[in-house]
C-alpha positions as CSV (number, residue, x, y, z in Angstrom):
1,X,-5.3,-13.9,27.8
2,X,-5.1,-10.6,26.5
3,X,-3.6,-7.4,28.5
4,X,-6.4,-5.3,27.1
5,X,-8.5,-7.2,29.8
6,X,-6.3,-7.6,32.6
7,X,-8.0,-6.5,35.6
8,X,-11.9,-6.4,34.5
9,X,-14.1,-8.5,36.7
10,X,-13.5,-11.4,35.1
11,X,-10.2,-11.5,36.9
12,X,-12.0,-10.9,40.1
13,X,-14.0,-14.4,39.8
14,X,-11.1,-16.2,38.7
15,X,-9.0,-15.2,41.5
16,X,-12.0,-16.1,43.9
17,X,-12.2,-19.3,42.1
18,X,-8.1,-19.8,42.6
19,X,-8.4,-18.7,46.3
20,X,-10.9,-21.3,47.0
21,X,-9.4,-24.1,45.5
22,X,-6.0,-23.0,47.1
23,X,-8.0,-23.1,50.8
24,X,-9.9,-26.3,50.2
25,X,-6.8,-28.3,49.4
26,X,-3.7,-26.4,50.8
27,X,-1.9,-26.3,47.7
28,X,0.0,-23.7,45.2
29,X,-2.1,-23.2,42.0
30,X,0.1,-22.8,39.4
31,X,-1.3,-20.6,36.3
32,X,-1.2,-21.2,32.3
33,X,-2.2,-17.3,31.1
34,X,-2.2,-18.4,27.3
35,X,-0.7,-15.2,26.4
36,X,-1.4,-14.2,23.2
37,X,0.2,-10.4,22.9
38,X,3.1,-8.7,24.6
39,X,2.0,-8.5,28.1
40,X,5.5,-6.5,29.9
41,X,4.8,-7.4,33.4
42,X,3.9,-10.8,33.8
43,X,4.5,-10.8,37.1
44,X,1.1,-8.6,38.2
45,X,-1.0,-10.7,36.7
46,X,0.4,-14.1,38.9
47,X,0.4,-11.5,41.7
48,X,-3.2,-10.9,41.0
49,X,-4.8,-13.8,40.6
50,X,-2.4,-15.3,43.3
51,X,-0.7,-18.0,41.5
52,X,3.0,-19.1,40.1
53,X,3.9,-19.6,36.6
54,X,3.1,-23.0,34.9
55,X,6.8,-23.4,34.5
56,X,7.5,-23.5,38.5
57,X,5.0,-27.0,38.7
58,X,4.7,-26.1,42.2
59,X,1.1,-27.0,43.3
60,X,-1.5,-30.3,42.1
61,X,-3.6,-27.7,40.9
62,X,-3.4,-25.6,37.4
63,X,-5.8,-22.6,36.1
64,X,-5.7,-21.8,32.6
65,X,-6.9,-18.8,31.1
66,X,-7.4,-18.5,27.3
67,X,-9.1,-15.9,25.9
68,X,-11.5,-17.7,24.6
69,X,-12.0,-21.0,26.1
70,X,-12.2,-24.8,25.4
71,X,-12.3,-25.9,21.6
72,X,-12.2,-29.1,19.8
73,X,-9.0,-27.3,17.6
74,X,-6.6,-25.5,19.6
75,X,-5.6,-22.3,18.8
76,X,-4.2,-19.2,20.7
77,X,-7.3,-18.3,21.6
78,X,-8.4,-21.7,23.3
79,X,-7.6,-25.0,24.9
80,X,-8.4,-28.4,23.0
81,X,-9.4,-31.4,24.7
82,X,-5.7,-33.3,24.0
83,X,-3.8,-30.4,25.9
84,X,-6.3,-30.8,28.8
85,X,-5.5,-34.4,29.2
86,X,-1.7,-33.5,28.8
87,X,-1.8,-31.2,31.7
88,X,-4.0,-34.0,33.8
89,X,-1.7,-36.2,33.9
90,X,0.8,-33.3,35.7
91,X,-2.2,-31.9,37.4
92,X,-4.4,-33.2,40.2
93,X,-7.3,-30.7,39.2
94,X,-7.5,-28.3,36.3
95,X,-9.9,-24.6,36.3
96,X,-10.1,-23.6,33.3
97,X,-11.9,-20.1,32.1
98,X,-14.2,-20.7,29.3
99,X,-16.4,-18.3,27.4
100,X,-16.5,-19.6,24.0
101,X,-20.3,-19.4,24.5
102,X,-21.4,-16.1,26.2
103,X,-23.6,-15.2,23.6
104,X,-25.7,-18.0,23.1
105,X,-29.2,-18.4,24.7
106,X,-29.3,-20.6,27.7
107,X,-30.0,-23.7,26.4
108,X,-27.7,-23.3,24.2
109,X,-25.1,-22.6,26.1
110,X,-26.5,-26.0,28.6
111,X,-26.3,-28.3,25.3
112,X,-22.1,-27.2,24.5
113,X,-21.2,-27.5,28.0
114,X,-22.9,-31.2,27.6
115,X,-21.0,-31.4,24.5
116,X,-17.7,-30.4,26.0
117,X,-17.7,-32.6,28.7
118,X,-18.6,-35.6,27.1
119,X,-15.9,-34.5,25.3
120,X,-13.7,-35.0,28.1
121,X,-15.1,-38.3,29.0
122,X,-13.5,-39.3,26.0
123,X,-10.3,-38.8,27.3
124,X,-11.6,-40.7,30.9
125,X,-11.3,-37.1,32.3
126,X,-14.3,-35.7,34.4
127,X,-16.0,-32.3,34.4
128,X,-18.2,-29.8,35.9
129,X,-19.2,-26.7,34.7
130,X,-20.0,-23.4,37.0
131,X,-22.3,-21.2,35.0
132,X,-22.4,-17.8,35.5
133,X,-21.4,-15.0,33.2
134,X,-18.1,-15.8,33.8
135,X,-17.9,-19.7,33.3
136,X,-15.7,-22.3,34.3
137,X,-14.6,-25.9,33.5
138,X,-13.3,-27.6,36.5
139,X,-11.7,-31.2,35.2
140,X,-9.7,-34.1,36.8
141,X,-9.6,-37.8,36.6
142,X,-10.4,-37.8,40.2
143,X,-14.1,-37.4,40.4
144,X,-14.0,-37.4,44.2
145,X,-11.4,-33.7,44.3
146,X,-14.2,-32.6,41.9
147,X,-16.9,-33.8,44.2
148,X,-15.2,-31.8,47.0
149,X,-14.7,-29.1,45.4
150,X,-18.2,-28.2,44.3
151,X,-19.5,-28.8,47.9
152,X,-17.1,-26.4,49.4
153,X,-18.1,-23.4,46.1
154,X,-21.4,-24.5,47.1
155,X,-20.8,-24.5,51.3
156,X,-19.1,-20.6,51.0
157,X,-22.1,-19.5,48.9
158,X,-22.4,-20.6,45.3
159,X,-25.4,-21.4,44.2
160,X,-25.8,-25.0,43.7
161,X,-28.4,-24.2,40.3
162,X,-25.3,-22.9,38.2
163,X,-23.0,-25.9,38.4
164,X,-23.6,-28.1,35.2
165,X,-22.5,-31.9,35.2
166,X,-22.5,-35.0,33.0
167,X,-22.2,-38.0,34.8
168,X,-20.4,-40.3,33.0
């Protein structure tokens, strides 16, 4: 995450994305920025998005926030696959922002999603996708919290056509 961006609407959907998964299962979502630059006061973007450091571990639920998104290489601008898994095993559900394909035409951007989460079937962790032009990864070994969650996006209004699974 950059400071440059902090507070576009991009940080609107995340936080409605946090707040849902926060009502749905009653529980803290604690946040991964991926900071990569100075950013002075941390503490308004956690306030913002209305979650606790990483470092607290005090929810089942993370959000990470790269700049970029998921990668097969990590980097400081994205998330690989093995750091995923790491933080599933700590984690009951994982959010992660991806946009590592914003530019690319729609079936494009259909065939990496597929990609990245057969990806993460290779490390027995399950995935869906909420497409929009801010996009999503939602991941957990527990195909049933994914299950749930999706209905309840889907039950307080998002449209059932953007989410984007591979059934394993």
């Amino acid at each position: 995450m950059k400071k440059t961006w902090f507070g576009d609407t991009y940080d609107i959907a995340k936080r409605f994305m946090i707040e849902a998964a926060k009502n749905l299962f009653k529980s803290e979502v604690d946040i991964d920025p991926m900071l990569n630059d100075n950013f002075e006061n941390i503490n308004m973007y956690y306030k913002f998005l209305n979650g606790t450091p990483i470092e607290k571990n005090s929810g089942s639920l993370l959000f990470i926030d790269p700049d970029k998104g998921v990668a097969k290489k990590d980097s400081t601008e994205h998330i690989n696959y093995k750091k995923i898994q790491m933080h599933a095993m700590n984690y009951k559900m994982i959010m992660i922002y991806d946009q590592s394909f914003s530019r690319a035409k729609e079936q494009g951007i259909k065939m990496q999603m597929k990609n990245k989460l057969e990806a993460l079937n290779e490390f027995d962790l399950n995935g869906i996708y909420y497409r929009s032009h801010v996009n999503f990864l939602f991941c957990s070994y527990n195909t049933s919290m994914l299950a749930n969650y999706k209905s309840y996006l889907i039950e307080i209004g998002l449209p059932y056509e953007r989410f984007f699974e591979n059934k394993k």
